[in-house]
C-alpha positions in Angstrom: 15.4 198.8 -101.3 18.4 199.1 -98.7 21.5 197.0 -99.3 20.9 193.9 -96.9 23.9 193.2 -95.4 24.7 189.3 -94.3 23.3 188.8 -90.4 25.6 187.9 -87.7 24.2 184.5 -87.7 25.4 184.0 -91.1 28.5 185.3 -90.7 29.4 183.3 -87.7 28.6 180.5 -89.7 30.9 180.8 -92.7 33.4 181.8 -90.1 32.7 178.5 -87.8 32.5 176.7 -91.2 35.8 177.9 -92.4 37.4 177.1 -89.2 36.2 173.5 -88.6 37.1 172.9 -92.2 40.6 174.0 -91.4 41.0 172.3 -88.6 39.6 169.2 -90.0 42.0 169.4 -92.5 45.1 170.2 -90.3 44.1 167.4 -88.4 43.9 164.7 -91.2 47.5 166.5 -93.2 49.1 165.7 -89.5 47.4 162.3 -89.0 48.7 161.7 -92.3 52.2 162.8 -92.3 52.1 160.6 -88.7 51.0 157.8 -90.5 53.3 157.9 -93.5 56.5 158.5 -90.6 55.3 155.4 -88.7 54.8 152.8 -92.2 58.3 153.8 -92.9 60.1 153.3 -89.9 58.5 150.2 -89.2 59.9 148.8 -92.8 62.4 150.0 -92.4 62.7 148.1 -88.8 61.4 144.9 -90.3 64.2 145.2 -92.9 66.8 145.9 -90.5 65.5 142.7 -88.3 65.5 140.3 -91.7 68.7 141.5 -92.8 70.4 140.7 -89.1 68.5 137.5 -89.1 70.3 136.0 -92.3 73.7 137.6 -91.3 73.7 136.1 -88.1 72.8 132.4 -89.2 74.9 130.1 -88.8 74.1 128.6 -92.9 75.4 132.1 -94.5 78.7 131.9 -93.2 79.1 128.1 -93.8 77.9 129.1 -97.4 80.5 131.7 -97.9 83.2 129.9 -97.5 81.9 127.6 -100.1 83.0 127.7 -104.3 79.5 128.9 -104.8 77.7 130.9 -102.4 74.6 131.4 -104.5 74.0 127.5 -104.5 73.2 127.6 -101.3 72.2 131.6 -100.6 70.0 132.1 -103.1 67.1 129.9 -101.9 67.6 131.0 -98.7 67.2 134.2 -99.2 64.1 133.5 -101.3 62.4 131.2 -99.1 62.7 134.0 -96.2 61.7 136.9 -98.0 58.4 135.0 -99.4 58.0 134.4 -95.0 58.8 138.0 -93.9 57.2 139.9 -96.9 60.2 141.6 -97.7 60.6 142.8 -101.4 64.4 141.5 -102.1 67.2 140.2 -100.4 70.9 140.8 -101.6 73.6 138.8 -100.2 76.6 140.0 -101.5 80.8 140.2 -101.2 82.5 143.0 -99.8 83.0 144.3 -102.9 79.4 144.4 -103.6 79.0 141.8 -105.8 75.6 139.9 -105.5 75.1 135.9 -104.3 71.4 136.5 -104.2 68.4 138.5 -105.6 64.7 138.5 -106.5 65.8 138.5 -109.9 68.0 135.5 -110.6 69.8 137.6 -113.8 71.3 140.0 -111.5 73.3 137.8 -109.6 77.1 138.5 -110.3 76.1 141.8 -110.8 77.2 144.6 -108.3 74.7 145.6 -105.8 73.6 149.6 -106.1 73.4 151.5 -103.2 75.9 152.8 -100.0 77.6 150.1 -98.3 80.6 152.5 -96.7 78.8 152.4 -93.5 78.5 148.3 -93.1 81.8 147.5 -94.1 83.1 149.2 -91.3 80.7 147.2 -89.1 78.1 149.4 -89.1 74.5 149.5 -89.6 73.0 151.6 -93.3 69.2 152.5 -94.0 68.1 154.4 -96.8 65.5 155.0 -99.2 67.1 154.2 -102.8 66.3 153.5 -106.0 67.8 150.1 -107.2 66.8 147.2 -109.9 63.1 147.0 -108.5 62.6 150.8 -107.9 62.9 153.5 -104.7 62.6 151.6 -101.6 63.8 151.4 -98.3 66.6 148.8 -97.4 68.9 148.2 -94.7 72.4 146.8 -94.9 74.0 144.8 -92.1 77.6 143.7 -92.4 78.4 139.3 -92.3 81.1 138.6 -89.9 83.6 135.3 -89.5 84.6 133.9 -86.1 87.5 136.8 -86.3 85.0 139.5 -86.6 86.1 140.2 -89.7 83.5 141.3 -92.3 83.1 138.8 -94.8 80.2 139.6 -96.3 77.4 141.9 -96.9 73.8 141.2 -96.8 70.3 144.0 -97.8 66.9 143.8 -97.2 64.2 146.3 -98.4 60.7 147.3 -99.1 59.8 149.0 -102.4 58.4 152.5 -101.6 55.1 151.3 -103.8 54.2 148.3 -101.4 54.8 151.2 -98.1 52.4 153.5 -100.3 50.0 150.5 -100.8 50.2 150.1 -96.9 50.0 153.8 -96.1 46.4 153.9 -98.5 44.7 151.0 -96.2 45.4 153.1 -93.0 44.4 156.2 -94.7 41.1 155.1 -95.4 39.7 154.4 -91.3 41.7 158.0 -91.1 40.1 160.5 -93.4 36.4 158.1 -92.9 36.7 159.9 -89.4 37.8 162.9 -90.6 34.7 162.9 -92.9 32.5 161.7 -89.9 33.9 164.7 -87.6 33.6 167.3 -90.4 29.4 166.1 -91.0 29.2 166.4 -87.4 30.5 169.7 -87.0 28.9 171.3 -89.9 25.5 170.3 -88.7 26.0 171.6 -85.7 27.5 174.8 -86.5 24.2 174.9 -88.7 21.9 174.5 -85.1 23.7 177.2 -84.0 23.7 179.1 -86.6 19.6 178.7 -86.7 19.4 179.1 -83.1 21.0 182.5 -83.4 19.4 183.9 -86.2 16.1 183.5 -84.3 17.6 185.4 -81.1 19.1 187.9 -83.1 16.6 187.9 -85.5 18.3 188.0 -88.5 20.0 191.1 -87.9 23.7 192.5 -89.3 26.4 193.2 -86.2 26.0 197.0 -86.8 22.0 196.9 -86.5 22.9 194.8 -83.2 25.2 197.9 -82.3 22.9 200.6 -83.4 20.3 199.0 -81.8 22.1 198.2 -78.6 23.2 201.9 -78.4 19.7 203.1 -78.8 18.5 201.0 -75.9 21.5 201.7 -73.5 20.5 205.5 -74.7 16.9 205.2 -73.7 17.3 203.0 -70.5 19.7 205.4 -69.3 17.5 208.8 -70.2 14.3 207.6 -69.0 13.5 209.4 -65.3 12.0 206.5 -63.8 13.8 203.6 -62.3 14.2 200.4 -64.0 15.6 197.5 -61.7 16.0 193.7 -62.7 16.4 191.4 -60.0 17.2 187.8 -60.6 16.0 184.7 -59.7 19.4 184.5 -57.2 18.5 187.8 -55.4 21.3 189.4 -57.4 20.5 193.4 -59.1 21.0 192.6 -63.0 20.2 195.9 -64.2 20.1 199.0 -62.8 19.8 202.0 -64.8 20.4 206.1 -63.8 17.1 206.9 -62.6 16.7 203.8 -60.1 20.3 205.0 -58.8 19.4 208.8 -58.0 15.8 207.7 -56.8 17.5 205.0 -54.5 20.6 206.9 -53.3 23.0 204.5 -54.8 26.4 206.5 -56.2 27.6 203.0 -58.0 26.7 200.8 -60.1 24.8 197.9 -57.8 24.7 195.2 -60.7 25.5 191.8 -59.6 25.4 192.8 -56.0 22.3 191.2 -53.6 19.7 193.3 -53.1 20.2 192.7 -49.7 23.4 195.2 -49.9 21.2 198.0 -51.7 20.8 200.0 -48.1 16.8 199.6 -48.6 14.1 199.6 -45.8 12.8 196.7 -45.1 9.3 197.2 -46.9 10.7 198.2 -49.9 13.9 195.3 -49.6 10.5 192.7 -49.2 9.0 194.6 -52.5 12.3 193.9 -54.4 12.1 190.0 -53.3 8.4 189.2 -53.9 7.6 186.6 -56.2 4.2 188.2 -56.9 3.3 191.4 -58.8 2.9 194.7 -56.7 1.1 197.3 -58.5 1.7 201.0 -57.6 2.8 200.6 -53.7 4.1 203.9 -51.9 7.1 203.5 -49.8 8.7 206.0 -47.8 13.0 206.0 -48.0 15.0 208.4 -46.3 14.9 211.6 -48.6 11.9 210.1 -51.1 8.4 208.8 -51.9 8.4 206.1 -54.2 5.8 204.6 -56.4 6.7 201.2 -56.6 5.4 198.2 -59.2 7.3 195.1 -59.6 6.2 192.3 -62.7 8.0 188.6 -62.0 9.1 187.2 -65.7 8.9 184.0 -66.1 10.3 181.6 -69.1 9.1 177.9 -69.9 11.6 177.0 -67.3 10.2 178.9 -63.9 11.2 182.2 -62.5 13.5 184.2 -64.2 13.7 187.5 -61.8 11.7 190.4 -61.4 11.3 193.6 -63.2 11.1 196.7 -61.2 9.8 200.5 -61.7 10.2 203.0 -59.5 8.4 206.9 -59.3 9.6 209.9 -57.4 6.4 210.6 -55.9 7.7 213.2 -53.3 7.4 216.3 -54.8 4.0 215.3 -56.0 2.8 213.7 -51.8 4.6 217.0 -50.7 2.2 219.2 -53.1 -1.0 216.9 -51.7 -0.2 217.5 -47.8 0.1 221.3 -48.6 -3.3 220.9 -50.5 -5.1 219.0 -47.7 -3.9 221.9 -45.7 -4.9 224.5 -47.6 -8.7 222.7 -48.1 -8.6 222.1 -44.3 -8.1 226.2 -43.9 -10.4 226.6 -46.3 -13.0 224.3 -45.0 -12.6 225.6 -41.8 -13.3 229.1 -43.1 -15.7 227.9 -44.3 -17.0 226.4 -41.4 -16.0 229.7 -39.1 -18.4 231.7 -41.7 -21.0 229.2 -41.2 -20.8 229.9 -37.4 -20.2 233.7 -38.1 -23.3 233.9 -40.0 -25.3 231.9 -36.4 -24.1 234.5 -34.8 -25.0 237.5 -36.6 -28.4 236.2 -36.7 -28.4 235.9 -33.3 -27.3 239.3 -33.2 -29.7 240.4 -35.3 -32.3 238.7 -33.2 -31.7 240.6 -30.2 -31.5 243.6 -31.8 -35.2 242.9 -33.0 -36.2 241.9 -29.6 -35.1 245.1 -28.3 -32.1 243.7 -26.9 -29.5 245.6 -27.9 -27.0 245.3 -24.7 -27.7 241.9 -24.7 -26.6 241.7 -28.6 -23.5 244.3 -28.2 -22.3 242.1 -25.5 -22.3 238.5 -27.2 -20.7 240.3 -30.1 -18.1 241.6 -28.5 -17.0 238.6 -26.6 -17.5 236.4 -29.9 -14.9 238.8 -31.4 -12.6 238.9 -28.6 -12.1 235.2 -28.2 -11.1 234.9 -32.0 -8.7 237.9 -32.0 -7.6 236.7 -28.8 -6.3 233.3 -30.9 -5.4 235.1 -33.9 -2.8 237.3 -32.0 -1.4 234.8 -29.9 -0.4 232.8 -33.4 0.5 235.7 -35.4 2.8 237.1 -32.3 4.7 233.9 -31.9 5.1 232.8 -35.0 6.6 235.0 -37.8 6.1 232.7 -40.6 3.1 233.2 -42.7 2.8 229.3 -43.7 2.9 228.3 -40.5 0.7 230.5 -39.0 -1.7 229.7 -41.1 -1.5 225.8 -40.7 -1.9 226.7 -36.9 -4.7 229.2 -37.4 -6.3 226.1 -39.8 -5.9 223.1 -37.5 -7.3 225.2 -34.8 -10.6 225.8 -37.0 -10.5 222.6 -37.7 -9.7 221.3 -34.2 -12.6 223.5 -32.6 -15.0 221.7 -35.5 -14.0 218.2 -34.4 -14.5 219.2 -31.4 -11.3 219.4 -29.7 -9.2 222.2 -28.9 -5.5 223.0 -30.2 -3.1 224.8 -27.1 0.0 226.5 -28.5 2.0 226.6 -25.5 3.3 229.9 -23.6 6.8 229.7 -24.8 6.1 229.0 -28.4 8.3 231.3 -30.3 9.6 230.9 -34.3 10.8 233.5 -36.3 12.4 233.4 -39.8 15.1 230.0 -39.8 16.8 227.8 -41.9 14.5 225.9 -42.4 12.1 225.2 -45.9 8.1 226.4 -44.8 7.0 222.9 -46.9 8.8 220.8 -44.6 7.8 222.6 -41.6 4.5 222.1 -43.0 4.8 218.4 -43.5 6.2 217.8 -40.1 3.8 220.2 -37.7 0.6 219.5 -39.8 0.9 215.5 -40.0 2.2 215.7 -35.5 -0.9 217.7 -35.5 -3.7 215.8 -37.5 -2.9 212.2 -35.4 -2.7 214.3 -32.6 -6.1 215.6 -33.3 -7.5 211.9 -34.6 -5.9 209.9 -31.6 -7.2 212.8 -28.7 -10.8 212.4 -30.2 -11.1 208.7 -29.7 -10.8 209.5 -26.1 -13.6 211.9 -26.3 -15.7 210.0 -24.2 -13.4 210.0 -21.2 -11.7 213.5 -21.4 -12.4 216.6 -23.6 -9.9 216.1 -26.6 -6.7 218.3 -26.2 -3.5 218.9 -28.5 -0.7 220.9 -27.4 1.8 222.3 -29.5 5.3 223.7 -28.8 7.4 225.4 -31.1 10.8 227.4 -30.3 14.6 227.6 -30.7 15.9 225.5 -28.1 19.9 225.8 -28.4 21.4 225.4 -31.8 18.1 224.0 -33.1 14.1 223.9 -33.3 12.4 222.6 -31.1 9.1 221.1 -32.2 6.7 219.2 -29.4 3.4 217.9 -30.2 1.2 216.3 -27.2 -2.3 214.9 -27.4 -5.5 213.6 -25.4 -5.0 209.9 -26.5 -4.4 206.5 -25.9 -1.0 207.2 -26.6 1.8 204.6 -28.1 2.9 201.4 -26.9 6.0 201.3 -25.5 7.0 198.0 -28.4 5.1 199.9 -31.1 7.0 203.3 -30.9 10.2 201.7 -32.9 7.8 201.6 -36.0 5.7 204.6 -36.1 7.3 206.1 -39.1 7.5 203.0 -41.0 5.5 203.4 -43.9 1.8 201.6 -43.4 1.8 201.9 -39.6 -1.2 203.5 -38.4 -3.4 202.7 -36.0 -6.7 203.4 -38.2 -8.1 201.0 -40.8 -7.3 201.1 -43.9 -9.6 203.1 -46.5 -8.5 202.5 -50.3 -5.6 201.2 -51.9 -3.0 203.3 -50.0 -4.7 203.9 -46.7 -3.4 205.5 -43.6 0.5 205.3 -42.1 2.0 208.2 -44.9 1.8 210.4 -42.8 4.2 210.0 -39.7 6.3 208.3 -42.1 7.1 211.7 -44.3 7.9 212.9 -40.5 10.3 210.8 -40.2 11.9 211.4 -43.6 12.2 215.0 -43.4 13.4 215.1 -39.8 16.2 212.6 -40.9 17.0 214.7 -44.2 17.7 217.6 -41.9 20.2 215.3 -39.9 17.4 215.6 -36.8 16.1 213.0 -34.3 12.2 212.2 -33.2 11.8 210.8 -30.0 8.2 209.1 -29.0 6.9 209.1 -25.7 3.5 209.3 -23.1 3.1 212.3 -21.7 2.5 211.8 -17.7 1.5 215.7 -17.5 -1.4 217.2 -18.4 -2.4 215.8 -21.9 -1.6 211.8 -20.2 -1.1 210.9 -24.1 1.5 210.4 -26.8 4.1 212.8 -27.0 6.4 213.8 -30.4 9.6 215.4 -29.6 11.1 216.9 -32.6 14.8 218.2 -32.7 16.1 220.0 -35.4 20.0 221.5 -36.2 18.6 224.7 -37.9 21.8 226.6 -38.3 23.1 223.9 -39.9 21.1 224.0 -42.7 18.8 221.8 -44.7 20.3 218.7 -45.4 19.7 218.0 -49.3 
């Protein structure tokens, strides 16, 4: 059984615990100290006013000049210390020597405490501890019509009754105190339970460890994770989704609008509803593209989306519908070869045999006649064969495949794949749009491949209906097509993996109607060979 280490929700806890309780307390020490600074300085005000008050009227002088002060002091002084609450007041000589007090026994006595200050006119407070115990007095000096000091008088408040008063505003204090201290623990316990069911119950270092282990695996993964939010914003974007989308930095918290995406895919990104397994086309990849909204109890979250190189793998299927269409139209030219050595072979039995020499003969000629006008232009053995194949299968469709007079290629800088992907997809809509003109003209694709200046020139004409003028801005946007759709994917891959491979190689496609011969659509490919391939 492993050592089970407290979660971060508990720890949090104690720690939000700890510090409420210390501020709590912090708050009701200063409160306090407040409170105890304020009940002092207001008795000792209130004994400062009393004691003024009785040296200033007009009766303590008179009385002072009298044989016996205390006759007429002494229940003065009592009658306003019962009204103001006070705990004594001393009248008293210069000397110190008492008129009045509380207690009646310690009159004659001399008063206890510092009188320096008042003598000289001045005004003493202090806390000290006299007949009835520590408190805190004040003692104001009597003056004559000379302003001469004639006599002293002290009020004060016993240090127990500021105590008692202290306690009654301490109790509304450290009630709120309490209050604030049940409120904050219960909510620090929410919180606390709140976490513990997001984090579920785990330790900081498992919420590390496991942390690390999904940055690790997001990270390794080849395909492409992307999280979009609700606000259009990337929040996630992990390595693979970067190199598949071209993007050198970090895109999180950018709008996807920023991301540098063609517009299908940029629409993909922003849908609200799940796409499952669409094919998009970007400038140097085909992606397999699947996006899943999340949602909460509260709407729309964002959407979750994974992308799949798919080029390598659409690349491989184009050179294997090429290589079934050669072999179909082997195939197919055996079929025929086999018609026509039976009817060979027929005029042979029929005692024929000029007859049958002669159809032989110019059977042969016309397919050597083809075969040596590809093989003597072009050098490359992939693309002779692709031309030697979409002839076959041209001638089976019914149409016919020209290679112009100047068409020329020999070995360039240039991959046989992409020359592949570019010539073979020109050719096959040329081939499909000049047969649905079939019934008007006799379906026609002419092909012209050279060096033309620092580049390759690649020109593919056809028999059709050709392009409208508005339409030719979008013919290698991925989906466009002319033909219905069959399947989930359908047409419009093709011209589109054109016009990624003619951009990777930093080329240009123009689209035009032919007004010449072929009175269709025209593809003008241009590409800076000696350059080299553009990765």
């Amino acid at each position: 059984m492993r050592n089970r280490r407290w979660s971060l929700a508990r720890q949090l806890l104690l720690l939000q615990l700890a510090g409420i309780i210390a501020l709590v307390a912090a708050g009701a020490g200063l409160d306090w100290l407040d409170a105890s600074r304020e009940v002092r300085d207001r008795a000792a005000e209130q004994a400062v006013t009393v004691a003024r008050t009785i040296a200033d009227a007009p009766t303590t002088v008179t009385a002072l000049s009298t044989s016996d002060p205390s006759a007429q002091l002494q229940p003065l002084a009592e009658r306003v210390r019962a009204d103001t609450g006070v705990d004594f007041i001393t009248i008293m000589s210069p000397e110190g020597v008492r008129y009045t007090h509380p207690n009646p026994a310690m009159i004659g006595q001399r008063f206890l405490g510092n009188t320096a200050g008042a003598l000289r006119g001045g005004l003493v407070t202090e806390t000290y501890t006299g007949t009835l115990g520590p408190s805190v007095r004040a003692v104001v000096p009597v003056f004559d019509g000379s302003r001469h000091v004639v006599a002293l008088v002290a009020a004060g408040i016993r240090v127990e009754a500021i105590a008692a008063g202290l306690a009654q505003r301490l109790v509304p204090l450290f009630a709120v105190a309490g209050t604030v201290l049940v409120v904050g623990v219960a909510g620090v316990f929410l919180v606390s339970i709140r976490l513990r069911k997001q984090t579920r119950g785990l330790a900081p270092d498992e919420l590390s460890r496991v942390f690390a282990y999904y940055e690790a695996t997001l990270h390794a993964v080849r395909e492409g994770l992307v999280l979009v939010g609700s606000d259009g914003r990337v929040a996630l974007c992990n390595d693979g989704a970067r190199n598949l989308l071209g993007l050198t930095d970090d895109p999180a918290g950018a709008p996807v609008e920023t991301l540098g995406l063609p517009p299908a895919l940029l629409e993909t990104f922003r849908s609200p509803e799940p796409r499952t397994d669409e094919i998009h086309v970007t400038d140097t990849r085909v992606l397999v593209v699947s996006t899943a909204p999340v949602r909460s109890s509260r709407g729309a979250r964002g959407t979750v989306v994974t992308l799949r190189d798919h080029t390598d793998l659409q690349l491989l299927t184009g050179e294997l519908n090429t290589t079934r269409g050669l072999a179909e139209s082997l195939r197919s030219q055996a079929h025929e070869a086999a018609n026509r050595l039976h009817t060979v072979v027929s005029l042979v039995e029929l005692g024929r045999p000029e007859e049958a020499v002669a159809f032989a003969t110019e059977e042969l000629a016309i397919a050597q006649r083809l075969t040596d006008r590809v093989v003597g232009s072009v050098s490359e053995p992939v693309l002779s064969a692709l031309l030697l194949g979409k002839a076959a299968e041209a001638a089976e469709r019914g149409a016919e495949l020209v290679l112009t007079e100047d068409t020329a290629l020999d070995d360039l800088d240039v991959e046989p794949r992409d020359l592949v992907t570019i010539l073979g997809n020109l050719i096959d809509n040329g081939i499909d749009a000049a047969i649905g003109r079939a019934a008007w003209e006799k379906p026609r694709v002419v092909v012209t491949v050279k060096e033309d200046g620092d580049g390759l020139l690649i020109r593919v004409a056809d028999t059709g209906p050709g392009i409208e003028e508005e339409a030719r801005s979008a013919v290698f946007r991925r989906g466009w097509s002319t033909k219905p759709q069959e399947g989930p994917v359908g047409h419009g891959l093709g011209l589109a993996l054109v016009g990624q491979t003619v951009r990777r190689y930093g080329g240009t496609i123009e689209v035009g109607n032919d007004g010449g011969d072929t009175r269709g659509a025209v593809f003008t490919v241009r590409l800076p060979l000696r350059q080299g391939a553009q990765a």
